[in-house]
TIMARFI-792144 format. One record per atom (N, C-alpha, C): residue in three letters; x negated, y, z negated. Coordinates in steps of 0.2 Angstrom, whole numbers, padded with zeros to 4 digits, always signed. Each point is the difference from the previous one (the first is absolute). Layout:
! residues N
alaXYZ
...
***
This chain:
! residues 263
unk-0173-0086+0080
unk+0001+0005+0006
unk+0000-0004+0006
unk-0006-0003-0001
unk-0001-0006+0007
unk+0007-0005+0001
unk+0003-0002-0004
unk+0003-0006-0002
unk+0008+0004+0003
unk+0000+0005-0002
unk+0004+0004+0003
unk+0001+0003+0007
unk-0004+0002+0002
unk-0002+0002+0008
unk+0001-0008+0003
unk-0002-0003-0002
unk+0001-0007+0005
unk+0007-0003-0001
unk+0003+0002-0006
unk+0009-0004+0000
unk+0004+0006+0005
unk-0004+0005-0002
unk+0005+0007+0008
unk+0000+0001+0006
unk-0008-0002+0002
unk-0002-0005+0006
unk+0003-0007+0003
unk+0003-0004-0004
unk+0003-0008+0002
unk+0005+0003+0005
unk-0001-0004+0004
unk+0003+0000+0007
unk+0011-0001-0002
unk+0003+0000+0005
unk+0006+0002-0004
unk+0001-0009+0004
unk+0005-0002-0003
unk+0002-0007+0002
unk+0003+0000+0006
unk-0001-0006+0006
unk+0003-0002+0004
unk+0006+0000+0001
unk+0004+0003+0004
unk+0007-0003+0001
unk+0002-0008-0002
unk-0004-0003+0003
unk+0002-0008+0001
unk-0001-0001-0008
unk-0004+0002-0004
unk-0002+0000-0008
unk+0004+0003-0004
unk+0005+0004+0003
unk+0005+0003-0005
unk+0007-0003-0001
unk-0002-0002+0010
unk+0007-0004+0000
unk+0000-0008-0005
unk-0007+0001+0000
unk+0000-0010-0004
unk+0000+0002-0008
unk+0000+0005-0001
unk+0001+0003-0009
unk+0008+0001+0000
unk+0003+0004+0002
unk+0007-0001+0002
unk+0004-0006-0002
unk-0001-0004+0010
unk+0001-0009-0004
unk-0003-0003-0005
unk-0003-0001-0005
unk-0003-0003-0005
unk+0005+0005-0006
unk+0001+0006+0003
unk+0003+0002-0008
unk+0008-0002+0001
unk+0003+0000+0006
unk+0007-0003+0003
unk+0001-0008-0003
unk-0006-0003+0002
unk+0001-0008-0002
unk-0001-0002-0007
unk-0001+0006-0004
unk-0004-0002-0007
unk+0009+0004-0003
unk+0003+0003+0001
unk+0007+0004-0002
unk+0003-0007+0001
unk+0001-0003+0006
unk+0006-0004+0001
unk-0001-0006-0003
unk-0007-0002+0000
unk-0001-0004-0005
unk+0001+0000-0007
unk+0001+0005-0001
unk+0004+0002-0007
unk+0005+0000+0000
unk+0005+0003+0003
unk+0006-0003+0000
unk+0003-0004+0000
unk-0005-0005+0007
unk+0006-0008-0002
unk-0002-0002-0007
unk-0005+0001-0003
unk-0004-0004-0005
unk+0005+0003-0006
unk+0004+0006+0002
unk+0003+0000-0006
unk+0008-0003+0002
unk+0003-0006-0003
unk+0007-0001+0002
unk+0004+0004-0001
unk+0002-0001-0008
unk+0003+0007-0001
unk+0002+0004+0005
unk-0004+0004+0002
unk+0001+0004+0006
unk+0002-0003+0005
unk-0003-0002+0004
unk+0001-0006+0007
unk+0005+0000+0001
unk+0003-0006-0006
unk+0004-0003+0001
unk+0006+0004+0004
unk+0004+0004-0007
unk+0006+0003-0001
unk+0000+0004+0007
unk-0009+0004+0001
unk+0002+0006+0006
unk+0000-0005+0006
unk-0003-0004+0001
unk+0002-0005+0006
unk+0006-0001+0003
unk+0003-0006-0007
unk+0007-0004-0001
unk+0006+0004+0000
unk-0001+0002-0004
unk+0006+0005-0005
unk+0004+0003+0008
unk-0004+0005+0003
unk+0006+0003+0007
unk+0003-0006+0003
unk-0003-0007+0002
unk+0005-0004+0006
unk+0004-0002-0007
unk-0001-0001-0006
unk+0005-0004-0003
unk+0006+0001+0002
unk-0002+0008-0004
unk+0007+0005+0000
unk+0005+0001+0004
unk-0005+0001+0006
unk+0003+0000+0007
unk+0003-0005+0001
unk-0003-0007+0002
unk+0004-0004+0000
unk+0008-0001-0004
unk-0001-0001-0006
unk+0006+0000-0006
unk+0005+0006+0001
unk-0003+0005+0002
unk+0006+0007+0002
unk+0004-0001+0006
unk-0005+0002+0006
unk+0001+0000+0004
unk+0005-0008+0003
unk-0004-0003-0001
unk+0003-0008+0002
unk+0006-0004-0002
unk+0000+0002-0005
unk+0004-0003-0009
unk+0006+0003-0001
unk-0002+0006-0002
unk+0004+0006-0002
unk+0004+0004+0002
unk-0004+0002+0006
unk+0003+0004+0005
unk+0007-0003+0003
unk-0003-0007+0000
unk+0006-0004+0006
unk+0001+0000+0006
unk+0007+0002+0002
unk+0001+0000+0007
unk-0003+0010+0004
unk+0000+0002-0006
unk+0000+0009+0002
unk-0007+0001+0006
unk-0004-0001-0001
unk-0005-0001+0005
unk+0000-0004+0005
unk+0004-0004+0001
unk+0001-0003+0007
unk+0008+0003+0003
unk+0003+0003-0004
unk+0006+0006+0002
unk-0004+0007+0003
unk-0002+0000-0005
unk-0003+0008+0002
unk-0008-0001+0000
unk-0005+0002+0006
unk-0007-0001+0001
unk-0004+0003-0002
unk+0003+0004-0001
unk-0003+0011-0003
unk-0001-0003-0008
unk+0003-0004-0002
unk+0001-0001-0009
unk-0008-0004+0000
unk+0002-0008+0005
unk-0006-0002+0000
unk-0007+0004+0000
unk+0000+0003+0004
unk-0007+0005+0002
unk+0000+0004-0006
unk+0003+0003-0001
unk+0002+0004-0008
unk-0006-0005-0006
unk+0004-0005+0000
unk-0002-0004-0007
unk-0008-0002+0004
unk+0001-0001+0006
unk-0008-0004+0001
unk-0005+0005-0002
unk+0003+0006+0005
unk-0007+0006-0004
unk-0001+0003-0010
unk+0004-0001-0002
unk+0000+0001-0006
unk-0004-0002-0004
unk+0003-0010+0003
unk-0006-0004-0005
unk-0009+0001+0004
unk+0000+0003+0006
unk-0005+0001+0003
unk-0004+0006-0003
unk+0004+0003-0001
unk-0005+0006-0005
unk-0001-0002-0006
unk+0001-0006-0002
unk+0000+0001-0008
unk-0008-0008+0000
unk+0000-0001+0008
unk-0005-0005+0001
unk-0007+0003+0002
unk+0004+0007+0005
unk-0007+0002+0001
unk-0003+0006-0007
unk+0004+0001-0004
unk+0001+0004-0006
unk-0005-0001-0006
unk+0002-0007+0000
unk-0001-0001-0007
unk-0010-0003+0000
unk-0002-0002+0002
unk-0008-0001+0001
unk-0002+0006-0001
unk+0001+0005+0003
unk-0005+0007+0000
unk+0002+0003-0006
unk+0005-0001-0002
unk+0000+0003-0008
unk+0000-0003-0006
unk+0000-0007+0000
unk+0002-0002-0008
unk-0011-0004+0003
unk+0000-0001+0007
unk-0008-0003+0000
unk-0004+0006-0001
unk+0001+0006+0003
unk-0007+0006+0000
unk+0005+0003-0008
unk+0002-0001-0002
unk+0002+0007-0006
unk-0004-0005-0008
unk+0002-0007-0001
unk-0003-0004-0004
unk-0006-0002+0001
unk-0002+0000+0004
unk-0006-0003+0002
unk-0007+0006-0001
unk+0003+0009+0003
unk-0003+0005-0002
unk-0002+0001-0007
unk+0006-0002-0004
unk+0003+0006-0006
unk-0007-0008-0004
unk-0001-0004+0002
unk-0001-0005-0005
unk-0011+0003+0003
unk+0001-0001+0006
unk-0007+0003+0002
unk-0005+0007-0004
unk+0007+0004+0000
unk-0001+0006-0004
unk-0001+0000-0007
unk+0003-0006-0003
unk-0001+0002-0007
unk-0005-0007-0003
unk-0003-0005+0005
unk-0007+0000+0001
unk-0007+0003+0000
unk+0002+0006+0003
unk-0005+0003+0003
unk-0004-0004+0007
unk+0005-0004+0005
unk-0003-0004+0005
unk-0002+0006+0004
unk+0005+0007+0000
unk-0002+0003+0006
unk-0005+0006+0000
unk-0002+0000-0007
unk-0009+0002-0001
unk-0002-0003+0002
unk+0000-0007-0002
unk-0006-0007+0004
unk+0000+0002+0007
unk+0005+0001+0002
unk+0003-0001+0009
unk-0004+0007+0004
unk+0000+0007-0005
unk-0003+0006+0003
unk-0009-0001+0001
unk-0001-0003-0006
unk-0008-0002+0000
unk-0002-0005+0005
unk+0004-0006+0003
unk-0003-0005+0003
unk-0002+0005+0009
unk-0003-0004+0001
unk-0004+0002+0008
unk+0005-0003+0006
unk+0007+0003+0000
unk+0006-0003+0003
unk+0002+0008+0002
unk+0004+0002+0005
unk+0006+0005+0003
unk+0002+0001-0006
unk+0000+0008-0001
unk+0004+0002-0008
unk+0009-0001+0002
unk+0002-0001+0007
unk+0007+0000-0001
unk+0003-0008+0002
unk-0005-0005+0001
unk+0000-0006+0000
unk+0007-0005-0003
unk-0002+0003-0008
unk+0006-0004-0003
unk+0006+0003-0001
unk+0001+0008+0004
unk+0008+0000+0000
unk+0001-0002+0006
unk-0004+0000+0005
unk+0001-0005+0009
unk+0005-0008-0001
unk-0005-0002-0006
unk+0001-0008+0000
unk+0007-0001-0004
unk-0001+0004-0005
unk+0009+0001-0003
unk+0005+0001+0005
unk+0000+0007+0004
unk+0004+0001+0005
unk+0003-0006+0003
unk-0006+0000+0005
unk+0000-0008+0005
unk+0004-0006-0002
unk-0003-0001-0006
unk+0005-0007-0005
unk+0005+0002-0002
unk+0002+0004+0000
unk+0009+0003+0001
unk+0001-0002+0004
unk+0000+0004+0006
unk+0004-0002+0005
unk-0003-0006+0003
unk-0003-0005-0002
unk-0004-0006+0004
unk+0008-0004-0006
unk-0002+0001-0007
unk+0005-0005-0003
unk+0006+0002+0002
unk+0001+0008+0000
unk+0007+0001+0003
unk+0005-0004+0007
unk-0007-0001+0004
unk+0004-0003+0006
unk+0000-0009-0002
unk-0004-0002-0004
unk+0002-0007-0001
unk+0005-0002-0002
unk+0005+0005-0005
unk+0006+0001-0004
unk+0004+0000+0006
unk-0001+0005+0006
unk+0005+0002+0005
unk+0003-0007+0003
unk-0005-0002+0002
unk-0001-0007+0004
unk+0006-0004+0001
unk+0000-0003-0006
unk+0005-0006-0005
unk+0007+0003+0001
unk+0001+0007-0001
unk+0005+0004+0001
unk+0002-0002+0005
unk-0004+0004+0007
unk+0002-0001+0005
unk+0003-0005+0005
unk-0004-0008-0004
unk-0002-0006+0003
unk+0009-0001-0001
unk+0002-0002-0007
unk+0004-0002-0002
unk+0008+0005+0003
unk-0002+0006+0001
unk+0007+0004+0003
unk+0001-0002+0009
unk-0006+0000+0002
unk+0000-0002+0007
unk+0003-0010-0001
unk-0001-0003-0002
unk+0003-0008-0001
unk+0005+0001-0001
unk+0005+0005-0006
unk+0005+0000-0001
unk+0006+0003+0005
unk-0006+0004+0004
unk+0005+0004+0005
unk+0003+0004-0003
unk-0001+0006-0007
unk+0002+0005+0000
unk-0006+0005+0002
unk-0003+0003+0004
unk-0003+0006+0003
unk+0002-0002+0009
unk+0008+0004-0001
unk+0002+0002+0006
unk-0004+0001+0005
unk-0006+0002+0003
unk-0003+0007+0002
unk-0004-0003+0006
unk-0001+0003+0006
unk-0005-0001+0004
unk-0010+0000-0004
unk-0002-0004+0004
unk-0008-0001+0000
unk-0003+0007-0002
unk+0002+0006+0005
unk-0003+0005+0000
unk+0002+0004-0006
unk+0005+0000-0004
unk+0001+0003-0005
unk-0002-0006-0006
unk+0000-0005+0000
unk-0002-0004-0005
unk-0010+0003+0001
unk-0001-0001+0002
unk-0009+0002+0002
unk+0001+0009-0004
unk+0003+0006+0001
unk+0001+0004-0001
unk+0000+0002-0007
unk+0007-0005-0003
unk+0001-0001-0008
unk-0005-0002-0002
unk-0002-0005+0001
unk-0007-0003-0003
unk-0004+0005-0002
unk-0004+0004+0006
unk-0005+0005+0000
unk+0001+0007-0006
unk+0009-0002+0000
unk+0000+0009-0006
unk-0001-0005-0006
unk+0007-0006-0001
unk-0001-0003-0007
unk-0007-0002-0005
unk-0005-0002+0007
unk-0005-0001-0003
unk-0005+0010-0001
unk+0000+0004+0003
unk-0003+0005+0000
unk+0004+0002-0007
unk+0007-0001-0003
unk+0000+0004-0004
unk-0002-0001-0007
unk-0003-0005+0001
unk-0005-0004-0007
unk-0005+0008-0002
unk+0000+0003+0004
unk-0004+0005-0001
unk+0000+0006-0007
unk+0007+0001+0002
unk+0004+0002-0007
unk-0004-0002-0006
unk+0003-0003+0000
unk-0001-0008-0006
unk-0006-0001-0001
unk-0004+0001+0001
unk-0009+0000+0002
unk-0002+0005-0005
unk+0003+0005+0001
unk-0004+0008-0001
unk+0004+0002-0007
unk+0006-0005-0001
unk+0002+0000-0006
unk-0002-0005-0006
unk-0002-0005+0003
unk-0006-0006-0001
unk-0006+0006-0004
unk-0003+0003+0003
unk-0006+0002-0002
unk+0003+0008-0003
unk+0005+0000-0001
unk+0002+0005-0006
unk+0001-0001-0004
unk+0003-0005-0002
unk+0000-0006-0006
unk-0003-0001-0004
unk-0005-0002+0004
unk-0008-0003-0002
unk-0006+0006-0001
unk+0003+0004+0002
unk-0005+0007-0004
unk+0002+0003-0008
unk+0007-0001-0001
unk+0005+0003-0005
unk-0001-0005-0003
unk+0001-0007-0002
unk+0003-0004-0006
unk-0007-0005+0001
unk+0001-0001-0007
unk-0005-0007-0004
unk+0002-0006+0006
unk-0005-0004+0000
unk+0000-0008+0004
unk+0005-0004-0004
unk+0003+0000-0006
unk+0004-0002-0004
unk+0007+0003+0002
unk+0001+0005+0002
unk+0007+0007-0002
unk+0002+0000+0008
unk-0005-0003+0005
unk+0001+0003+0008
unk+0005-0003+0003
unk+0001-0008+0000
unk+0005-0004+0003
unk+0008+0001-0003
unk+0002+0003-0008
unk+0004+0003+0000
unk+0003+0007+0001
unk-0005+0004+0001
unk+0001+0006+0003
unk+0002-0001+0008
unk-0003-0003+0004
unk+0000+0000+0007
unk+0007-0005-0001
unk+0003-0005-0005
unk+0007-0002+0002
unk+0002+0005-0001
unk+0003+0005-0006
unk+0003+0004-0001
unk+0000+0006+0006
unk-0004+0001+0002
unk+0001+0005+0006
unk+0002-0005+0005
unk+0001-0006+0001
unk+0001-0002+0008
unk+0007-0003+0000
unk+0001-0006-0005
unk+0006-0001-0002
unk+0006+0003+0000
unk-0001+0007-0002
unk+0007+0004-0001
unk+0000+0002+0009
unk-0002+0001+0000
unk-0001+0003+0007
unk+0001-0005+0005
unk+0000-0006+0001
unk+0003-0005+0005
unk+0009+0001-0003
unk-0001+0000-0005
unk+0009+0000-0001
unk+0001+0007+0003
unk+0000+0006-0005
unk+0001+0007+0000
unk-0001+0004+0009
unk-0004-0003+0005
unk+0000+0000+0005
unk+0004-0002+0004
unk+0006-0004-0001
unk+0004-0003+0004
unk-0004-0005+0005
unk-0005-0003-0003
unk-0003-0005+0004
unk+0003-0005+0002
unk+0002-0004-0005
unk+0005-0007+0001
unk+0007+0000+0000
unk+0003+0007-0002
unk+0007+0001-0001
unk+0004+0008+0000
unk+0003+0000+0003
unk+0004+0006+0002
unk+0002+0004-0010
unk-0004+0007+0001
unk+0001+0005-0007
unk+0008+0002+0002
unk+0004-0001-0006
unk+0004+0005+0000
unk-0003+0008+0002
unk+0006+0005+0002
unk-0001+0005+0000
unk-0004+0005-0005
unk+0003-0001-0006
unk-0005+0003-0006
unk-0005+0002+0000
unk-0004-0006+0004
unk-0009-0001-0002
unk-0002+0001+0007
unk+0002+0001+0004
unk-0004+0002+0006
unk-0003+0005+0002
unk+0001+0004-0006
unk-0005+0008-0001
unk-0008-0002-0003
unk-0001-0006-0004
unk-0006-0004-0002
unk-0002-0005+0006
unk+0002+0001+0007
unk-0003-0006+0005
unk-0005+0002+0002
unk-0002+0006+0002
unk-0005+0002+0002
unk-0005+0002-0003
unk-0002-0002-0006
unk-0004+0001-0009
unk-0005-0007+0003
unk+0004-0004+0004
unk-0005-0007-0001
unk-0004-0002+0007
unk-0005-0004-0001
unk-0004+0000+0009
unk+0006-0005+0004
unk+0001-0004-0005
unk+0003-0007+0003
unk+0006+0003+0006
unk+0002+0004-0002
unk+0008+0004+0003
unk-0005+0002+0008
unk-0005+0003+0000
unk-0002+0003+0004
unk-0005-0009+0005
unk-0001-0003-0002
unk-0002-0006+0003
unk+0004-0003+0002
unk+0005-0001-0001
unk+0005-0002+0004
unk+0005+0003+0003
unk+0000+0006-0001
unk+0001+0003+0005
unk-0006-0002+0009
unk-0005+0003-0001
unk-0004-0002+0003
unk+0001-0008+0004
unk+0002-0004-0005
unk+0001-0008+0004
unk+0008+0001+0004
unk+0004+0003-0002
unk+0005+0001+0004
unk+0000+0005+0004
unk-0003+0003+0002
unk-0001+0004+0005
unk-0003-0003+0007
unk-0006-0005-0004
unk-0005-0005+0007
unk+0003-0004+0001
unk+0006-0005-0005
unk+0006-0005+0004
unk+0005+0004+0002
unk+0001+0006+0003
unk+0005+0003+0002
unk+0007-0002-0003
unk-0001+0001-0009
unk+0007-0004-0003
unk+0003+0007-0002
unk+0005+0004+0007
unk+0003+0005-0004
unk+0005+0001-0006
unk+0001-0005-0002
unk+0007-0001-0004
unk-0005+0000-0008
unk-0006+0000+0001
unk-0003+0002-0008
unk-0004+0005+0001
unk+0001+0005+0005
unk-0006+0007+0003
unk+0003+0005-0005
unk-0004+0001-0008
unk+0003+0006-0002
unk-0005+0006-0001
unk-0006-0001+0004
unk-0004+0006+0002
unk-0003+0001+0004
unk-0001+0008+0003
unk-0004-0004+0007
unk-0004+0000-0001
unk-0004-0003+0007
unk-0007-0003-0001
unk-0005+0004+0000
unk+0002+0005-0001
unk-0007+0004+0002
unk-0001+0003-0009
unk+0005-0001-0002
unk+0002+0001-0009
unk-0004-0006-0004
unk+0001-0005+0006
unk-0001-0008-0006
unk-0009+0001+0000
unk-0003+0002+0008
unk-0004+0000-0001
unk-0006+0006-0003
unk+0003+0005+0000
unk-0002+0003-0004
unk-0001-0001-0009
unk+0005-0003-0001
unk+0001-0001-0009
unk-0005-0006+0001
unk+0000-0005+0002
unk-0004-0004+0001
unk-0008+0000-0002
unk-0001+0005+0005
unk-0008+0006-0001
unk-0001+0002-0006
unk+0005+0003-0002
unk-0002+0006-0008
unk+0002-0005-0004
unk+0005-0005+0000
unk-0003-0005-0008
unk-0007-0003+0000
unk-0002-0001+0008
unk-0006-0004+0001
unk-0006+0007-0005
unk+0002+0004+0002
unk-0006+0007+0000
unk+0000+0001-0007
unk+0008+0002-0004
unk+0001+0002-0006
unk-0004-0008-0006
unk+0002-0005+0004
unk-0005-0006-0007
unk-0008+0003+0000
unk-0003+0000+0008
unk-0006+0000+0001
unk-0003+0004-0004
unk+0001+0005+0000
unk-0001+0009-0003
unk-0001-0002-0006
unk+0002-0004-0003
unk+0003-0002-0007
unk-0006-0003-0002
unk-0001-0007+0004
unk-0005-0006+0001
unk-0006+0005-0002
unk-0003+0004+0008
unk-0007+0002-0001
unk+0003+0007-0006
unk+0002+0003-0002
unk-0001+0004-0005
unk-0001-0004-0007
unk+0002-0005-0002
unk-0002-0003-0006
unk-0005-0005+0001
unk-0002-0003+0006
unk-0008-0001+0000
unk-0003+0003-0003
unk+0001+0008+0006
unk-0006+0004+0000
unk+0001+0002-0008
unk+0002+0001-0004
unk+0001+0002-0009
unk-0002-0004-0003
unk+0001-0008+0001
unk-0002-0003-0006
unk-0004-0006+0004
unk+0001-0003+0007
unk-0005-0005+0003
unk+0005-0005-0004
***
C-alpha cells in the first residue's frame, strides 16, 4: 500500500526530461535504421538513381523543351524519396517490434508511453528529407527545376510534408501484418499505386476513374499546385488537401484501433 501511495505521489517529469527521453528514443530509431542496409541503402539511393536515369537519360530533350515535364518528373520521384522511409521504415520495423513483443517491453519501461511512435514518426520524415536532398541536388545541377527560389522552398515544404501519408500507412502495416509479411504488403499497396496514379506517366482514359483510390495522385497534386505547374493541375487544392488528411486519418484510425486490440 505504502509502495503504492509513494509511486502515485512521484513527481510528474520535467519538460527538459521528457524532451531528453524523446531524443534518446529519436537517436536510438535512426540508429537502427542506418544499421540496417537493407533498408538505407535502397530508400536513400534508389529515388536519385531513378531520377537521374529517367529523368536525365530517358526523358531526353522533353524536359528541357517543355519545363512543366521537368518539374512533373522531379516531384514524382520526390515523393517516392520523401515516401518510401515512413512506410517500408515504420511498417517493417513495427510489424517485427510487434511480433517480438518489444512494445510490451516499451509500455513497461519508465519512458513517455507515446515516445516510440514520436521517434518512428520523426525518422520518417528525418530519412525522408535525406532521400529528398540528392533529388533536389542533382535536378538543380542539371537544370531541370525550371522554377523561382520561392516556389522551390514551397515545393520542398509540401513534398517533404507529404511523407505524412506514408507515415500513418507505415504504422498501419505494421499493426496488421507479421515482421516477415509487412515489407511485402506495404510494396504491394505502394507500388501499384505509383503507376495506377498517374505518378510517372499519363493513364489512358479507362483508368482515370481509379486515380483517386491512391494518396500518391492526391500528393502530387499537392506539389503541383505549390510549383504553380498548371498544365498537370487535375484537382483543386482544396480537394488535394483534404484527401491528403483522410488518408492520413483513415491509416491512423486503423494503426491505434489494432494497437489498442492486440498491442
Amino acid at each position: 500500500m505504502n509502495i503504492a501511495l509513494q509511486a502515485h505521489q512521484l513527481p510528474a517529469p520535467s519538460p527538459r526530461r521528457l524532451l531528453r527521453a524523446y531524443a534518446e528514443e529519436i537517436r536510438c530509431e535512426a540508429l537502427r535504421m542506418l544499421r540496417n542496409p537493407g533498408l538505407a541503402v535502397p530508400v536513400l539511393l534508389m529515388p536519385v538513381a531513378l531520377y537521374a536515369l529517367i529523368a536525365l537519360v530517358v526523358a531526353g530533350e522533353a524536359p528541357a523543351e517543355d519545363p512543366t515535364v521537368g518539374v512533373f518528373l522531379f516531384a514524382a520521384f520526390s515523393v517516392m524519396a520523401t515516401s518510401m522511409p515512413g512506410l517500408f521504415g515504420i511498417g517493417a520495423s513495427l510489424a517485427m517490434e510487434r511480433e517480438m513483443g518489444l512494445l510490451r517491453l516499451k509500455r513497461a519501461q519508465p519512458a513517455p508511453a507515446g515516445a516510440w511512435l514520436v521517434a518512428k514518426i520523426a525518422c520518417g520524415l528525418g530519412f525522408g528529407v535525406l532521400a529528398y536532398v540528392p533529388v533536389l541536388v542533382v535536378a538543380l545541377l542539371a537544370g531541370r527545376l525550371d522554377l523561382d527560389a520561392s516556389r522551390i522552398v514551397a515545393l520542398s515544404l509540401v513534398l517533404v510534408a507529404s511523407a505524412i501519408p506514408f507515415c500513418a500507412m507505415g504504422l498501419m502495416i505494421g499493426t496488421l501484418f507479421r515482421g516477415s509479411a509487412a515489407p511485402g504488403y506495404a510494396n504491394l499497396v505502394y507500388l501499384p499505386g505509383c503507376y495506377l496514379s498517374g505518378m510517372f506517366f499519363p493513364l489512358p482514359g479507362s483508368l482515370h476513374w481509379q486515380v483517386p483510390v491512391w494518396p500518391q495522385f492526391h500528393v502530387i497534386q499537392l506539389a503541383m499546385h505549390a510549383a504553380g505547374v498548371g498544365t498537370f493541375q487535375f484537382e483543386p487544392l482544396a480537394m488535394a488537401i483534404a484527401s491528403a488528411i483522410g488518408f492520413t486519418m483513415l491509416f491512423s484510425a486503423v494503426a491505434i484501433w489494432r494497437l489498442a486490440r492486440k498491442g
